[in-house]
C-alpha positions in Angstrom: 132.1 131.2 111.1 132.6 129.6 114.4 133.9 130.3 118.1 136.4 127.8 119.7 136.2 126.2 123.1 139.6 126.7 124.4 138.2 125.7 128.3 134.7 124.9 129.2 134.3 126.8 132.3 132.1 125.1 134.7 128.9 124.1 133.5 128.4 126.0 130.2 125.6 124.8 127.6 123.3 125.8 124.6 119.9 126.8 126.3 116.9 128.3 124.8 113.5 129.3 125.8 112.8 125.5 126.3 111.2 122.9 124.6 107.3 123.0 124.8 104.7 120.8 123.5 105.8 117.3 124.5 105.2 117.7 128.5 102.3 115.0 128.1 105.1 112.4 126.5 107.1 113.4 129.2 109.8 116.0 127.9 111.1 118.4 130.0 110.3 122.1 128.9 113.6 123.3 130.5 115.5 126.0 128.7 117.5 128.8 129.9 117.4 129.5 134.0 117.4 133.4 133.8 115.4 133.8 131.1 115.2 137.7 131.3 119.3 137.8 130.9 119.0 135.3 127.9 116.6 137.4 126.3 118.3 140.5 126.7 121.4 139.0 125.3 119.7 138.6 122.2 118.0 141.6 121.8 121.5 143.2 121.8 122.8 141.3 119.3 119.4 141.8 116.9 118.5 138.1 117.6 115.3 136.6 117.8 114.6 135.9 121.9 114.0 132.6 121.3 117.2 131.9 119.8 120.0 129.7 121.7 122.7 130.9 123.9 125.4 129.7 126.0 124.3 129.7 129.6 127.6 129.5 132.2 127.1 128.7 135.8 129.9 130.2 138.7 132.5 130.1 136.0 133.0 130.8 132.6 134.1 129.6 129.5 137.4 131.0 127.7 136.6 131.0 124.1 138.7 131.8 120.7 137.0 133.6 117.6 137.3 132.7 114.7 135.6 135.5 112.9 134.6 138.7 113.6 131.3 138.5 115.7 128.5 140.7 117.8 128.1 139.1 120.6 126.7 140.2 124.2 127.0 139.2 127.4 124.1 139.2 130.3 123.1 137.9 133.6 125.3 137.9 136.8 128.5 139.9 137.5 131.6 138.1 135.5 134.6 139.1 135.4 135.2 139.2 131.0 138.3 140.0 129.5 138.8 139.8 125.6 142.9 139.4 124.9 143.2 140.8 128.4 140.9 143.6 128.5 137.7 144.2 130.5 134.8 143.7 128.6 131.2 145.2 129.9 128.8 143.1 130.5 124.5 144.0 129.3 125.7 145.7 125.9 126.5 144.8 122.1 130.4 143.8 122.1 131.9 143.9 118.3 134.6 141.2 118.6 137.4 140.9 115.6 138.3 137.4 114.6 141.6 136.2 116.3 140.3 137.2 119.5 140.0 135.1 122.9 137.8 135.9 125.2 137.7 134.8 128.9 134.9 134.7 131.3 136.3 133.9 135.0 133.9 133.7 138.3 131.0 135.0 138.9 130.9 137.8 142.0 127.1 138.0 142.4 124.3 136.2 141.0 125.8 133.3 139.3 124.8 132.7 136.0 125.1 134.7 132.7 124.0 134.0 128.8 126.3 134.9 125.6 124.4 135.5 122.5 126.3 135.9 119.2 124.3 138.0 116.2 123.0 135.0 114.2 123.2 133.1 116.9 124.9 129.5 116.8 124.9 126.5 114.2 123.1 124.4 116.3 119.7 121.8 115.0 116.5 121.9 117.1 115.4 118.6 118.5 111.8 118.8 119.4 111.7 122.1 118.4 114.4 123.5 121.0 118.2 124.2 121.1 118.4 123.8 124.8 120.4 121.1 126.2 118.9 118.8 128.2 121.6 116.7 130.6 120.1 113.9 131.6 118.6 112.7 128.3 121.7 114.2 126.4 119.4 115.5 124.1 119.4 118.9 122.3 122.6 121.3 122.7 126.1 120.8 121.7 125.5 116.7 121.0 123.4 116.9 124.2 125.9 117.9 126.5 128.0 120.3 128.1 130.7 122.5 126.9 134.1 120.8 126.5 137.6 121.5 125.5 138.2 121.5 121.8 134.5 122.0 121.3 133.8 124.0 117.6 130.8 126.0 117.4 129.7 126.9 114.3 127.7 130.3 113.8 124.8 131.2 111.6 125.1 134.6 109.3 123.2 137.5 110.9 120.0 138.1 109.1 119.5 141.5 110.4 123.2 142.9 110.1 123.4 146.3 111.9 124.8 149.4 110.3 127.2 149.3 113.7 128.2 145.2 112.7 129.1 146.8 109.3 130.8 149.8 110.9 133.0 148.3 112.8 133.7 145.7 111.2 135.5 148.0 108.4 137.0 150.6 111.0 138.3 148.7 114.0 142.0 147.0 114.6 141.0 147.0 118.5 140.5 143.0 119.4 136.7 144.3 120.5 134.9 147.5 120.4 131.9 148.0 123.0 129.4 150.1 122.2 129.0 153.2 124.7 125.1 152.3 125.4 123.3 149.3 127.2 120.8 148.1 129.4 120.6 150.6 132.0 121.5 149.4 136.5 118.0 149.6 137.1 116.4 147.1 135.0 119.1 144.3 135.7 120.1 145.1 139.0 117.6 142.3 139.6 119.4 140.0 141.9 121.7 142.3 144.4 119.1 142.2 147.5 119.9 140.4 149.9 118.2 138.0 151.1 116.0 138.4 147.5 112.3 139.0 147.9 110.4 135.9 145.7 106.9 136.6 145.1 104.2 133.5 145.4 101.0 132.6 144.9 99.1 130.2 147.1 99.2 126.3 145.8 96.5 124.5 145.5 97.0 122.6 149.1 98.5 125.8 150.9 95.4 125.7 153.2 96.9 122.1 153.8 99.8 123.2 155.7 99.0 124.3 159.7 98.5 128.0 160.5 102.2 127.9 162.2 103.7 126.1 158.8 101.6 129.1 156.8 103.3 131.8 158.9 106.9 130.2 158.8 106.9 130.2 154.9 105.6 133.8 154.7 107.8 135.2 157.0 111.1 133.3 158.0 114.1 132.9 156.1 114.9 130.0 153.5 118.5 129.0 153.0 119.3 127.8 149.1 121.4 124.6 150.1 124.2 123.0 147.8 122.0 120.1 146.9 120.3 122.6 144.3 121.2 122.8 140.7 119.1 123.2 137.7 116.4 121.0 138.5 115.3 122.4 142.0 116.3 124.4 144.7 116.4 122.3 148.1 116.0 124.8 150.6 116.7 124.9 154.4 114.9 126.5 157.1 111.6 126.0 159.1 110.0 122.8 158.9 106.5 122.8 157.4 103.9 120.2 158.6 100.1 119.1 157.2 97.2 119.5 159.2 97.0 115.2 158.0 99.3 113.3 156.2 97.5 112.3 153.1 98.6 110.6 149.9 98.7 112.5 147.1 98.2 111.6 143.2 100.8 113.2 141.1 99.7 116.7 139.7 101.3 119.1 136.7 104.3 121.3 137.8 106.1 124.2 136.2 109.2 126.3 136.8 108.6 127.6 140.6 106.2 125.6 141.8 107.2 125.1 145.7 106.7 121.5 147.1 107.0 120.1 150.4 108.1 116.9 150.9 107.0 114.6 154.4 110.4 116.3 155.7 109.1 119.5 155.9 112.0 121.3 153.6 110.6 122.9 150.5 111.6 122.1 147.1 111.5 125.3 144.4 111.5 123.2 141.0 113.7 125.0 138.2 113.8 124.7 134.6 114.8 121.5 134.2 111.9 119.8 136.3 110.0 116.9 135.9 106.7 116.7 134.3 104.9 116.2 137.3 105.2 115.9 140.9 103.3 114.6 144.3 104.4 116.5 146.9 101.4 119.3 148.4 102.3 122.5 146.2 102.4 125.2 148.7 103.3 128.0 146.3 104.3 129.0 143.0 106.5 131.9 142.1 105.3 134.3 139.5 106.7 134.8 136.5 108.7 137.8 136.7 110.8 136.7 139.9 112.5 133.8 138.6 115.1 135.3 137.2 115.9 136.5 140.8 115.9 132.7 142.0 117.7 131.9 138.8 120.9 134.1 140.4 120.9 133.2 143.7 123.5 130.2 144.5 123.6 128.2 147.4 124.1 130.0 150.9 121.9 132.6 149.9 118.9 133.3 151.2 115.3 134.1 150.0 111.8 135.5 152.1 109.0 134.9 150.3 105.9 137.4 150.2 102.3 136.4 148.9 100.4 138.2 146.0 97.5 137.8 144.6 96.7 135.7 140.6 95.5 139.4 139.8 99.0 141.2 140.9 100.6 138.4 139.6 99.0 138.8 136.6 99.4 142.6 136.3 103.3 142.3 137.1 103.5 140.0 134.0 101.9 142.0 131.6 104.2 145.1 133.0 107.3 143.2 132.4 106.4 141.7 128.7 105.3 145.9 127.9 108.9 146.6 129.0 110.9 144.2 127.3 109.1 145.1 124.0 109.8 148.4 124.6 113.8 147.5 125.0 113.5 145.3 122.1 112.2 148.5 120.0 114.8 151.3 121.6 117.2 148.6 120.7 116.9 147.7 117.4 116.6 151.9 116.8 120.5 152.1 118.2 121.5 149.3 116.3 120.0 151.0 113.0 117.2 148.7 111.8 
């Protein structure tokens, strides 16, 4: 079983839920960007969520099957066609062997995850499929997507009474199924400019009162020197009450720094380990999937909460996606 790379789109590449456990050596978690639209894409295809998929950034990968596979596609709005046809995006997509299917730009948000049922052929190094580019670790031979590329797939463990189904009654080149994940829950990223939600960092009461009120209420441009590291954004300068040296602290995805410019820095999934810039927020949790789908020229306002509300939105948002993960595996029959 395997799925052909007959062009590589962009910046396609095997991504997981990251690679934890080896921060203190210095490994990057990093892992997929929009981790809500990877999920997702799994659930649909009766995947484990951990399992890897392909993440494509702006524009997608055009990709020939080989054998007949479930696959499902989730995140920002592509444009997919499968031997010319549109294919909907946030639902389980029976594909017949023979097929080619073609993901083009994105038109908003600008990433998106394909999951096949089984998922792919790919070993773990350090317990993770996710590529990591700048060590050329983990992945496709620790790289991106190219043309000619073979990627073998594993055999479904759960195979749904709809795989089997369709499998036996289709000569279409794909069959969609008529349900999905509804507007609502991924209509995540259409506001504009997006809303991020922050916590205070640990030096915001380091930043002067005017600095405080720019980043809580002004606009932040994402500029084009952003990519899957960190978003450098553009807008008000922020300024220290005193310039003081700092020693190097732990980071995650979202943490905010300010560098002695003044222009924050949002790090991203594939930041470093650690970091000495003054933190002057941290996104929660359940918002960066929004930054994950906003591109450069967009723009973001960011609003404080509270560890508490923070806390509560989190707990919300895991309740909900077992809750899809149940309804789910009820429509694919098991």
């Amino acid at each position: 079983m395997s799925i052909r790379v007959i062009r590589s789109g962009l910046l396609t590449t095997i991504q997981d839920l990251g690679r934890f456990g080896f921060q203190k050596d210095g490994v990057i978690v990093g892992g997929a960007m929009d981790q809500f639209a990877h999920r997702i894409a799994n659930i649909l295809v009766g995947n484990e969520q951990s399992e890897g998929t392909l993440e494509m950034t702006f524009i997608g990968p055009t990709l020939a099957f080989e054998e007949d596979v479930l696959i499902a596609i989730c995140g920002g709005e592509f444009e997919a066609m499968i031997d010319g046809k549109k294919v909907p995006l946030w639902r389980p997509v029976f594909v017949k062997q023979g097929s080619v299917l073609t993901i083009g730009h994105c038109r908003v948000g600008c990433r998106a995850y394909l999951a096949v049922s089984g998922g792919f052929h790919i070993p773990k190094v350090m317990n993770s499929q996710s590529t990591y580019l700048l060590a050329r670790i983990g992945g496709f031979q620790g790289r991106a997507l190219q043309k000619g590329d073979v990627l073998f797939l594993r055999e479904s463990r759960k195979k749904s009474a709809l795989f089997q189904f369709y499998n036996k009654k289709t000569s279409l080149p794909f069959i969609a199924m008529s349900w999905g994940i509804s507007f609502e829950l991924r209509a995540y990223f259409y506001e504009s400019p997006k809303t991020i939600r922050v916590m205070r960092g640990a030096q915001f009461a380091d930043f002067t009162m005017q600095s405080q009120q720019y980043f809580l209420n002004e606009r932040y441009e994402v500029t084009s020197q952003s990519n899957r590291m960190g978003y450098r954004l553009d807008g008000p300068l922020l300024q220290r009450k005193h310039s003081v040296e700092m020693v190097s602290e732990a980071v995650t995805f979202g943490t905010i720094q300010v560098p002695n410019e003044g222009k924050p820095i949002i790090l991203m999934a594939d930041r470093q380990t650690t970091g000495g810039y003054p933190k002057i927020a941290q996104v929660i949790a359940v918002d960066l999937p929004i930054l994950a789908q906003t591109k450069p020229g967009e723009q973001v306002v960011f609003r404080d909460i509270s560890f508490e509300e923070a806390q509560r939105l989190y707990i919300q948002h895991e309740l909900g996606m077992k809750q899809c993960e149940k309804v789910m595996m009820l429509k694919m029959g098991g």
